[in-house]
N, C-alpha and C positions, 0 to 999 in steps of 0.2 A: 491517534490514527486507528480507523477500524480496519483487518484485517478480514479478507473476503476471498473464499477462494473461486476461481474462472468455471468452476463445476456449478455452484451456488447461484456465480450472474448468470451463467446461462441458464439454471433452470426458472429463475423469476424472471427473464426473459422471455422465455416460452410461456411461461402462464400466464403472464400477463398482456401479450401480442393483441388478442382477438379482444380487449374490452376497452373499448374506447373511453371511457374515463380515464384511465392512463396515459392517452396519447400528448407525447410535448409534454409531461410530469419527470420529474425528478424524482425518484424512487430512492429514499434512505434504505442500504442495504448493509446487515453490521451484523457482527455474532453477538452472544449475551455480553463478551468480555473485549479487553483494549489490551491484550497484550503489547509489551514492549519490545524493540526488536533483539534485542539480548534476547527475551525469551521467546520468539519466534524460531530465533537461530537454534535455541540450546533443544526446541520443538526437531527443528528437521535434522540435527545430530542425533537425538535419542530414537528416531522414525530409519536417520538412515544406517545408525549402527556406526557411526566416524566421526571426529573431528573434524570441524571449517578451521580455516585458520582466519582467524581475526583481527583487523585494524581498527582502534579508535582514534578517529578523527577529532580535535580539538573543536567545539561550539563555534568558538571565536574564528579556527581556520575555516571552518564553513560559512560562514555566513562571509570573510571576505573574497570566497572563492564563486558566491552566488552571483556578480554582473557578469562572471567570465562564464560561467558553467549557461547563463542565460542569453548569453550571444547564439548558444547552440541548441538549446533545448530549454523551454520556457518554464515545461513542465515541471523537468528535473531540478530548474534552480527554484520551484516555487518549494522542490519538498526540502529544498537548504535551507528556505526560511525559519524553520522550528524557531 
C-alpha cells in the first residue's frame, strides 16, 4: 500500500484541474517508498513525541471478519482482504 498524505492529493488536484488530458484519468499518486503500517505508526510516535498503544490482529481473524465488516462498509472490508 502506498502511503499519501491529503496535503499531497490535494495539491495534484489543483494542478491538474485546468488540463483536460486528465479529465475521467486515474492518477497514480505514491511516494518513492511502501512503508508498512508498523512503520507508519513508529513515523507518528517519533513526530508526536508518545507511544500509540498497539493491537495485532491475527491475518486469519481478519480475513474471517471481512463479510461482516462488508455488510457496513465495502471499503474497509476490501482493505481486510491483504
Amino acid at each position: 500500500m502506498s502511503w499519501v498524505s491529503v496535503a499531497d492529493v490535494a495539491e495534484c488536484a489543483v494542478r491538474v484541474i485546468d488540463f483536460n488530458r486528465f479529465f475521467n484519468k486515474a492518477l497514480p499518486i505514491g511516494g518513492p517508498s511502501s512503508p508498512s503500517a508498523l512503520e507508519v505508526v513508529q513515523l507518528f510516535e517519533r513526530l508526536s513525541g508518545r507511544r500509540f498503544k498497539r493491537t495485532h490482529v491475527p491475518l486469519l481473524l481478519l480475513r474471517m471478519m471481512r463479510p461482516v465488516a462488508a455488510l457496513f462498509n465495502e471499503q474497509i472490508a476490501s482493505g481486510m482482504a491483504m
